[in-house]
C-alpha positions in Angstrom: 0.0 6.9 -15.4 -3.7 7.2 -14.6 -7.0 5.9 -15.7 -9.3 8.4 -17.8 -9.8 11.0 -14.9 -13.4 11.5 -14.6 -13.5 13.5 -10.7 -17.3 13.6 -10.6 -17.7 9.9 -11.0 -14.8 9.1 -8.5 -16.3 11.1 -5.7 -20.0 9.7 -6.6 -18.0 6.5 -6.5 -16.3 6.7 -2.8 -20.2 8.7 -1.6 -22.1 5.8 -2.9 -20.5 3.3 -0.1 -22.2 6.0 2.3 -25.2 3.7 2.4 -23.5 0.5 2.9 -21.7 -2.1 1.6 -24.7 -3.4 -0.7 -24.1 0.0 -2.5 -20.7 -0.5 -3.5 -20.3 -1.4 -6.9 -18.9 -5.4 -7.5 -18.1 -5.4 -11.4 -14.3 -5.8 -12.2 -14.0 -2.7 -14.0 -11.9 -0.1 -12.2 -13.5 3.0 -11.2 -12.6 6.3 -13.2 -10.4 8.5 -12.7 -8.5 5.6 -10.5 -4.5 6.5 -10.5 -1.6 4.1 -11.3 1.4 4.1 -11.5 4.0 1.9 -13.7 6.3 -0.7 -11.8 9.4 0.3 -13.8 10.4 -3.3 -13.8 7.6 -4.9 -15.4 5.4 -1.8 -16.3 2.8 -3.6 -15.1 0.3 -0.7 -13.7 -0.7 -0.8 -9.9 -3.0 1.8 -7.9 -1.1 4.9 -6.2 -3.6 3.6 -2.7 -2.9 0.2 -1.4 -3.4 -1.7 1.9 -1.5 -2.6 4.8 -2.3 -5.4 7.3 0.0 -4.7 10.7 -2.2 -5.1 13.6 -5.6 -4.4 11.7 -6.2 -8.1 10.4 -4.3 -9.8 13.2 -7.9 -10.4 14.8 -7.5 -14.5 14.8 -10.4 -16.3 14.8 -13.4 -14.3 15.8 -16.0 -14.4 13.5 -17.3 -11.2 13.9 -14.1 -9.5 13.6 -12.9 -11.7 10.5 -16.3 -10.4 8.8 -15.3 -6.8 9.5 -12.4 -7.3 8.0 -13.7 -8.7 4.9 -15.7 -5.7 4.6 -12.8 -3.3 5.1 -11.1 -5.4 2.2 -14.8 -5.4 0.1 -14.7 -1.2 0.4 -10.7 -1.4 -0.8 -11.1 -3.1 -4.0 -15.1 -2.1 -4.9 -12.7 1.5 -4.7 -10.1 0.6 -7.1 -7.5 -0.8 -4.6 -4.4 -3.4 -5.8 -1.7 -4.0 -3.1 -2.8 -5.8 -0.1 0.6 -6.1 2.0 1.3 -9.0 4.6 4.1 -10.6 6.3 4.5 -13.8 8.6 5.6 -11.5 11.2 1.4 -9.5 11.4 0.0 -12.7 13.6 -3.1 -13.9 11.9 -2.8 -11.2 9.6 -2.3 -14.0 7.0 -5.1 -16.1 7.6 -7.6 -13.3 8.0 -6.5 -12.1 3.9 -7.1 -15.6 2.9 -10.1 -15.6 4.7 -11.9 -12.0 3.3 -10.6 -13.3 -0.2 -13.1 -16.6 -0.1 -15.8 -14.8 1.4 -15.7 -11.9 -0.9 -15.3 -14.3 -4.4 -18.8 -13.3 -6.8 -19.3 -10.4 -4.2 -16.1 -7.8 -5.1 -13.2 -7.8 -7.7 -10.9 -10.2 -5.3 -8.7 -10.7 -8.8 -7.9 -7.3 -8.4 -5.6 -8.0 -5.6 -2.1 -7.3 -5.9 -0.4 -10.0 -3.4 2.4 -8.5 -1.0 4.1 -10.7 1.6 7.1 -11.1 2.8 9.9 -13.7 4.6 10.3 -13.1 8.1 12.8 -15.8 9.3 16.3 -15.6 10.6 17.2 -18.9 8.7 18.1 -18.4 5.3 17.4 -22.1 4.6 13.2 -21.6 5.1 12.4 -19.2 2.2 10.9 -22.0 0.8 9.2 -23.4 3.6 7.8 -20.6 4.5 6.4 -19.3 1.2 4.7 -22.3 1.4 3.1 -21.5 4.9 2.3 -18.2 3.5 0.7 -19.6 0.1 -1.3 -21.9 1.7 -3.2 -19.0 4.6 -3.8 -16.5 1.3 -5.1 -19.3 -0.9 -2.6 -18.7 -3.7 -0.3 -20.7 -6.1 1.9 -17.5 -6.6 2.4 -14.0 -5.3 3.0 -10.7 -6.9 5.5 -9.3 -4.6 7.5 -11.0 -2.0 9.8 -9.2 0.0 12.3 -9.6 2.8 11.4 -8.4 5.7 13.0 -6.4 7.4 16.6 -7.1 6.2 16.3 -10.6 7.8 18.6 -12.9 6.7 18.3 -11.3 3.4 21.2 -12.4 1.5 20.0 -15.9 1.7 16.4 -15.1 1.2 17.3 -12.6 -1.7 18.6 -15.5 -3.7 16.0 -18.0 -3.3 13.1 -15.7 -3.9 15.3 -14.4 -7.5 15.4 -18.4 -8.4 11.7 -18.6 -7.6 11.1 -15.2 -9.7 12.7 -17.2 -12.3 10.6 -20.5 -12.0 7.4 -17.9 -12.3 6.8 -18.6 -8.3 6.3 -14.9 -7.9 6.1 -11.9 -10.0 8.3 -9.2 -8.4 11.1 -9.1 -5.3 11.8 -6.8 -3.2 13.2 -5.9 0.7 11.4 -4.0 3.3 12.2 -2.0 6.0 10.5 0.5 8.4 10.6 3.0 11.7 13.5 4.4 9.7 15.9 1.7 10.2 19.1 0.1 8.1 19.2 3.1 5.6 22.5 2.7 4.7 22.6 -1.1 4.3 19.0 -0.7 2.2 20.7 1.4 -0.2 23.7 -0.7 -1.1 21.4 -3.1 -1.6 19.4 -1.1 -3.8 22.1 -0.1 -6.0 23.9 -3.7 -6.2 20.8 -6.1 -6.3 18.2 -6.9 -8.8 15.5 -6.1 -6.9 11.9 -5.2 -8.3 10.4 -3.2 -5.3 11.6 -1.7 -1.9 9.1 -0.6 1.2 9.7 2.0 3.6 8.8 4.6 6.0 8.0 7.5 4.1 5.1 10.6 5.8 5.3 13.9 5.9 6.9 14.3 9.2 9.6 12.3 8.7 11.5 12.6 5.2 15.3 11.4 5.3 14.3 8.7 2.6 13.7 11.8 0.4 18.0 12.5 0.7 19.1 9.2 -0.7 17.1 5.9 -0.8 13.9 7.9 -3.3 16.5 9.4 -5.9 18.4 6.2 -5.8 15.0 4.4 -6.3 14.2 6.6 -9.4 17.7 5.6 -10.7 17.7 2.1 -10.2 14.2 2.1 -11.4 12.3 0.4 -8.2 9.1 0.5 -7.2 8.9 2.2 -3.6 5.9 1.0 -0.9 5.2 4.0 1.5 4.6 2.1 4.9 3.1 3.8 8.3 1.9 6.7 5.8 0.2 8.3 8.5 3.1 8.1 11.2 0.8 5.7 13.1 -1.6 7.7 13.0 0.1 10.3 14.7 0.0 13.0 12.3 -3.4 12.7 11.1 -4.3 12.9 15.1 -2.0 16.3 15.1 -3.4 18.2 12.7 -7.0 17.0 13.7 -6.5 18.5 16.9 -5.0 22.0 15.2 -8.7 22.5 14.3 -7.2 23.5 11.1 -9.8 22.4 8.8 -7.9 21.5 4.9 -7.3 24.6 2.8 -9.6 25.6 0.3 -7.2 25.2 -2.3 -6.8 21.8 -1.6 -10.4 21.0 -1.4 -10.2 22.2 -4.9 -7.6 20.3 -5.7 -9.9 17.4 -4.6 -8.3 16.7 -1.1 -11.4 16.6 1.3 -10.6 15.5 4.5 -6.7 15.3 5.8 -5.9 11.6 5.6 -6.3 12.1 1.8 -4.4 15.1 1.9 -1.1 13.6 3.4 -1.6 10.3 1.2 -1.5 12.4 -2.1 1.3 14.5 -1.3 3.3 10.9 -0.5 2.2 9.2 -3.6 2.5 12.3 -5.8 6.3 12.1 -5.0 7.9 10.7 -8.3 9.6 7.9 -7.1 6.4 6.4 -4.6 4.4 4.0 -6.5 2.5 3.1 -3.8 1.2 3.8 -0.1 0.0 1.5 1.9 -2.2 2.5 5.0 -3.6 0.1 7.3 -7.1 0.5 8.8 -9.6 -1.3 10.3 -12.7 0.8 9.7 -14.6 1.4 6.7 -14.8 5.1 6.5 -11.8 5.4 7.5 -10.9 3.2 4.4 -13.0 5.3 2.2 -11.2 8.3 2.9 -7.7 6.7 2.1 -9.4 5.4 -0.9 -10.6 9.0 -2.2 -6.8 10.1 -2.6 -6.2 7.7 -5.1 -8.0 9.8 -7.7 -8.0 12.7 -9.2 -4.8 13.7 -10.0 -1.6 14.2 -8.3 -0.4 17.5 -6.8 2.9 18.8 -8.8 5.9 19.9 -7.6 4.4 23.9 -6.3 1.3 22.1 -5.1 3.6 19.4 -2.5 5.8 22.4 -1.2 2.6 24.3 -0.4 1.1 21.6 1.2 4.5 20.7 3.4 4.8 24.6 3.9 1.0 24.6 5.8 2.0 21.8 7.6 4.6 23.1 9.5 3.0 26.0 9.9 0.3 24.6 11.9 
């Protein structure tokens, strides 16, 4: 599902934040040409490019840094963003995302944000509590998407947050896991438990979700979060140093720069909804941005893009 593509004005768009942040547009409209995708629970539609938090807004209290942040977050949503993704476990990662989303209200679309947090507690008691906790450092009554992080104590957690789904304390639930860990306990819970969403590990170096956790997903009909897109970094760094500049038929497939290029053929996999890379640098966020529009490579398009991978 996608917003009325319009390429010309979503690359105009993503080049006008070239100037600066005074440049980038504030209305609440979404930009053009802006993809989305359905949540198959809820239908309810969310951009294909969200954000991540691990390590990148864990910069505590320096003002400086804080205000870097909020401009990283400012670029995200003037670009169409949704998902901003937390957890207790990302230090002051939290805090910082409460923080940006004060100092950004009458200056970017901050009710654009689609809130992602999870529980990160080994006592299946604290869901509560610690909702709470998390709540209070974002500045919100109620959350989107809470997950369980991690598998932790999840059984516990799991029922609480499906009683608060219920009493309208959060929208959607879901589990997380990542580094490619617990696949075989993540999918008997996807095919037993009403879950809403599931995040993972998912780039294009590493594809074992792609035997049996992202059919399943398309079965059960659950959202999937693409986490560490980017392998860390690592494989954007690899092909960088290949010298391999991007094809031209993906630069006319509107893939400019290889960040975008390994973010669309991840979210144009039918059972991604979203990818969530984490940065701390505006450009940087501008080119993760420009792969969430467009449209989405097909089925040909993806193997030729994992073919030129490997061969490089």
């Amino acid at each position: 599902m996608t917003d009325h593509p319009n390429r010309r004005d979503a690359l105009a768009l993503i080049a006008a934040g070239a100037a600066g942040l005074g440049a980038l547009p504030a209305a609440s409209a979404a930009p053009q040409g802006r993809i989305t995708k359905p949540i198959p629970s809820s239908g309810a539609a969310l951009p294909v490019i969200g954000m991540g938090t691990w390590q990148t807004f864990n910069v505590g209290d320096d003002p400086a840094l804080r205000a870097s942040c909020a401009r990283v977050m400012q670029t995200f949503l003037a670009l169409g963003g949704g998902m901003v993704d937390s957890s207790p476990m990302y230090g002051s990662a939290q805090a910082v995302i409460g923080h940006s989303l004060r100092a950004l209200k009458g200056k970017a679309p901050v009710e654009r944000v689609f809130s992602a947090d999870k529980i990160w507690t080994s006592d299946g008691d604290e869901t509560r509590e610690q909702l709470g906790e998390t709540a209070q450092r974002w500045g919100l009554a109620a959350f989107d998407l809470m997950q369980v992080h991690n598998l932790r104590a999840w059984r516990p957690h799991l029922k609480t947050l499906l009683e608060l789904k219920a009493a309208g304390r959060v929208r959607h639930v879901g589990i997380s896991t990542s580094h490619g860990r617990r696949h075989g306990e993540l999918a008997e819970i996807m095919a037993r438990e009403p879950i809403d969403f599931v995040q993972l590990t998912y780039d294009i170096g590493h594809r074992a979700v792609e035997e049996r956790l992202l059919p399943l997903a398309r079965d059960k009909g659950i959202a999937v979060i693409v986490n560490r897109p980017f392998d860390g970094g690592a494989s954007v760094r690899r092909l960088k140093r290949s010298g391999a500049p991007v094809p031209p038929w993906a630069v006319e497939a509107g893939m400019r720069d290889w960040p975008s290029f390994l973010l669309k053929w991840i979210v144009a996999h039918p059972a991604v909804t979203v990818a969530i890379p984490a940065t701390s640098q505006v450009a940087h966020m501008r080119e993760n941005m420009a792969a969430g529009f467009g449209a989405l490579p097909d089925e040909a398009l993806r193997a030729r893009m994992l073919a030129h991978v490997a061969s490089l």
